[in-house]
N, C-alpha and C positions, 0 to 999 in steps of 0.2 A: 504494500500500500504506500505509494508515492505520497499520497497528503499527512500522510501521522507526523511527520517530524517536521513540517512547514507549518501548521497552525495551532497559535501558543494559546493553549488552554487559559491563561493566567487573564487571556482579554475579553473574556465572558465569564458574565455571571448566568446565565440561563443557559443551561444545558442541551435543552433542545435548540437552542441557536446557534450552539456548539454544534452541535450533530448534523444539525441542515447546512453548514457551511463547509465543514467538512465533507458531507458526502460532495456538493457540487464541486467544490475544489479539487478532490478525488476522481468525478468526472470528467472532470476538463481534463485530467493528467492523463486518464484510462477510460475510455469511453467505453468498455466491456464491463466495467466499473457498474453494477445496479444496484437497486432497492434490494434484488432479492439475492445478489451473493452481499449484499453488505450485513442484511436480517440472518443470511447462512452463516455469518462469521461473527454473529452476536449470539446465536440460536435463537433467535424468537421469531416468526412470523413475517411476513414479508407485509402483508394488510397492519399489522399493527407497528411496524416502524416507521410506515410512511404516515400513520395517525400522531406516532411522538415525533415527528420531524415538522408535522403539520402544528404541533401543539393543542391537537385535542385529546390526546391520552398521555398516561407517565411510565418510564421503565420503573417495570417492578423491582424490589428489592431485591428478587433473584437475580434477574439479569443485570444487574449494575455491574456484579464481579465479570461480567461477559463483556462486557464495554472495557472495565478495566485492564482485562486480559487482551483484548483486542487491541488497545492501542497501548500495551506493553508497557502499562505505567507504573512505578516504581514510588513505593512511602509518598512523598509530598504532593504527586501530580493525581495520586489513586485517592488519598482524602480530600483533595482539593476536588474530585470529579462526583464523589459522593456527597459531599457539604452541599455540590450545586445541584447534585437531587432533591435532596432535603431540603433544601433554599425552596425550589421548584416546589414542594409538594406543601409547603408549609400551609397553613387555614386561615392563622388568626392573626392580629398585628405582632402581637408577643411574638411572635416563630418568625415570624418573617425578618424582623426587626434581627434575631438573634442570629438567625442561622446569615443572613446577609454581612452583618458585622465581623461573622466568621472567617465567612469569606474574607473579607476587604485583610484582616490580619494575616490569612497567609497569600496574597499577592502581593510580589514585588510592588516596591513603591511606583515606578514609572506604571503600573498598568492600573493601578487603585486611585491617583493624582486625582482627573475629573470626575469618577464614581462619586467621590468624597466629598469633592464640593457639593456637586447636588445634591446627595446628601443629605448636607448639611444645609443646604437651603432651604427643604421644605424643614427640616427638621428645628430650627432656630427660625422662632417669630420674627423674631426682630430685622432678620437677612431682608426680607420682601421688605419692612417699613425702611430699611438704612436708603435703599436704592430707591424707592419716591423720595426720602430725606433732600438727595443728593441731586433732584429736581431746584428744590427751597435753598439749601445750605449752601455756599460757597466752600466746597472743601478741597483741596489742592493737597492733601499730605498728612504723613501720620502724627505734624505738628497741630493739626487740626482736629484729630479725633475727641480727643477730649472736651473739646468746648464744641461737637457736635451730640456727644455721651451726652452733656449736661442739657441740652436741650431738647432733647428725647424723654417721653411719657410711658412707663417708668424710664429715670433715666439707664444711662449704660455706660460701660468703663468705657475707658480709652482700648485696652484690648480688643471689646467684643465688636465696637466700631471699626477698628482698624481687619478685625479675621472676617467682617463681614463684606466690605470692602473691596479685600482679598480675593474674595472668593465669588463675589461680581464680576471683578476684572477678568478673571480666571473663565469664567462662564459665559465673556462674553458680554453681559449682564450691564455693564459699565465700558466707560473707556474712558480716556484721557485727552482731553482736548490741547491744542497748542500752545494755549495759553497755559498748561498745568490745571486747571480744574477738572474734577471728576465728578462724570458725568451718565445717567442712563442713557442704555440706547434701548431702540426697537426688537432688540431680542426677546425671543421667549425663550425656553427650556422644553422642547417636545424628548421627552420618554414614555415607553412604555414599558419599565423596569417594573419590575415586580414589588421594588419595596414600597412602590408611590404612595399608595394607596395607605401605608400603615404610617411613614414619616406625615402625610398629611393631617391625618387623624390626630397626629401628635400636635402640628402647630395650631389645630381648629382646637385642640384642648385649651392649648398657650393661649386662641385668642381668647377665646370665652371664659376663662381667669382673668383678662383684661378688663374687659367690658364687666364684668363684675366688680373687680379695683376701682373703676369711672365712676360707679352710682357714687362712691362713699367720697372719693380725690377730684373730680372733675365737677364745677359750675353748671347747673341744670342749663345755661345758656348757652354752653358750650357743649353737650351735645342732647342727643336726642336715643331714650332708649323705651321704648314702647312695646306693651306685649297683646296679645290676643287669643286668647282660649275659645275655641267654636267645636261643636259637633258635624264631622265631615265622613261620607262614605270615603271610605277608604278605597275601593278602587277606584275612585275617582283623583287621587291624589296628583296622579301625573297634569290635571288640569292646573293644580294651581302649584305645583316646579314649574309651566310653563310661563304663569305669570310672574313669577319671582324671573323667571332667566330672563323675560322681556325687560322686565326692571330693570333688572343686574346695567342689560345692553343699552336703556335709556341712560343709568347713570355716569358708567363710561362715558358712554358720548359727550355728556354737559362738561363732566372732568375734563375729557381731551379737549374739549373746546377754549380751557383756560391756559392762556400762554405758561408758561413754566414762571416770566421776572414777576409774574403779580400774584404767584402762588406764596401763600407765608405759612402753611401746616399740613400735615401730613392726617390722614384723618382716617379710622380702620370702622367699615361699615360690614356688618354680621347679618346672614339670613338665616334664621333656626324653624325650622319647622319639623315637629320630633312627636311621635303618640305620647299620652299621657293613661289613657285606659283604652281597653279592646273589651267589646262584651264577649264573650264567650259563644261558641257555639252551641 
């Protein structure tokens, strides 16, 4: 097999992406190369690899040693190929969170560098607010972080401004203009990482700890927090996520409409809508 020693496991965390890129790249080298001697050199099924290659099923715990043995991997490369099973198969945010963190500790530093940031993006509330900050603030440097910390609700050190920063620039996220100030750009962060979904969970915790802080720290003038308890069919629920996301795109719009020099606060706006009783069947 021509592709085993050319594609370094250390650059994925999803296994199945592993798998699917090495078969192609195995076909391009050996066009004799298939689905079904690749399943005959795993032993499993020729219909159920091309479903783990697809991403709608998982190798089972038996067949893993079969993968292992197949690309002839040795202590670091063979737990490293299992963690991203289990990474893969994890349920709940705990596991995911864990078994991913695993990961990131035994990959070399060069291939875990951007993993990390992002990361650490959704995972730190404060990343997303530093970077509208940096809209309003004037910041040119890490003489600046400090006296951008103190102007942040809750404030923040000098450190967590400057690693937040960091890790804009890094992503993209930020740039540096000619003049030295730093500055958002138009980037987003498109993943479909598996951890997304559990480091989110984690900053929507962070924000709504916030927004709690506000009632007691923050001027009823200065913001606005309003609630509403109704009785709603539930299947009907997707009616009204439609009207919250048309919201969401109305307030964007107003925001973007406002030049960046007449902006002076950065402001964290929450949509919650959660059951509180279910009748029973």
């Amino acid at each position: 097999m021509f592709a085993r020693n050319k594609i370094n496991i250390y650059e994925y965390s999803d296994y199945r992406k592993f798998l699917q890129d090495f078969y192609e790249l195995e076909k391009s080298l050996d066009p004799t190369f298939s689905y079904r001697v690749f399943a005959s050199a795993v032993d499993i099924d020729a219909s159920l690899l091309v479903k783990i290659l697809q991403g709608k099923r998982h190798v089972s715990s038996i067949s893993i040693e079969s993968f292992v043995q197949f690309f002839r991997y040795k202590e670091g490369k063979a737990e490293y190929f299992r963690e991203m099973v289990a990474y893969g198969k994890a349920k709940n945010d705990e596991q995911v969170r864990k078994h991913f963190e695993t990961l990131q500790k035994m990959r070399p530093a060069a291939c875990r560098e951007l993993d990390e940031a992002r990361y650490r993006y959704f995972q730190q509330w404060f990343y997303p607010m530093i970077r509208s900050a940096l809209d309003v603030f004037d910041y040119r440097g890490p003489e600046h972080a400090a006296a951008l910390g103190d102007s942040c609700i809750p404030k923040l050190s000098a450190n967590q401004v400057e690693s937040a920063v960091e890790a804009l620039l890094q992503l993209g996220l930020a740039s540096t203009r000619k003049d030295g100030r730093v500055v958002p750009t138009e980037a987003h962060i498109k993943t479909k990482e598996h951890w997304l979904s559990a480091s989110i969970s984690e900053y929507q915790k962070s924000i709504a700890e916030l927004a709690h802080r506000s009632i007691a720290e923050t001027p009823k003038e200065e913001r606005d927090i309003s609630t509403l308890t109704m009785a709603l069919d539930s299947t009907q629920i997707q009616k009204i996520r439609d009207i919250l996301s048309e919201a969401r795109k109305s307030i964007v719009n107003v925001a973007n409409s406002m030049p960046s020099p007449i902006c002076d606060s950065v402001y964290q706006l929450n949509f919650q809508l959660f059951p509180m009783m279910k009748k029973k069947d």
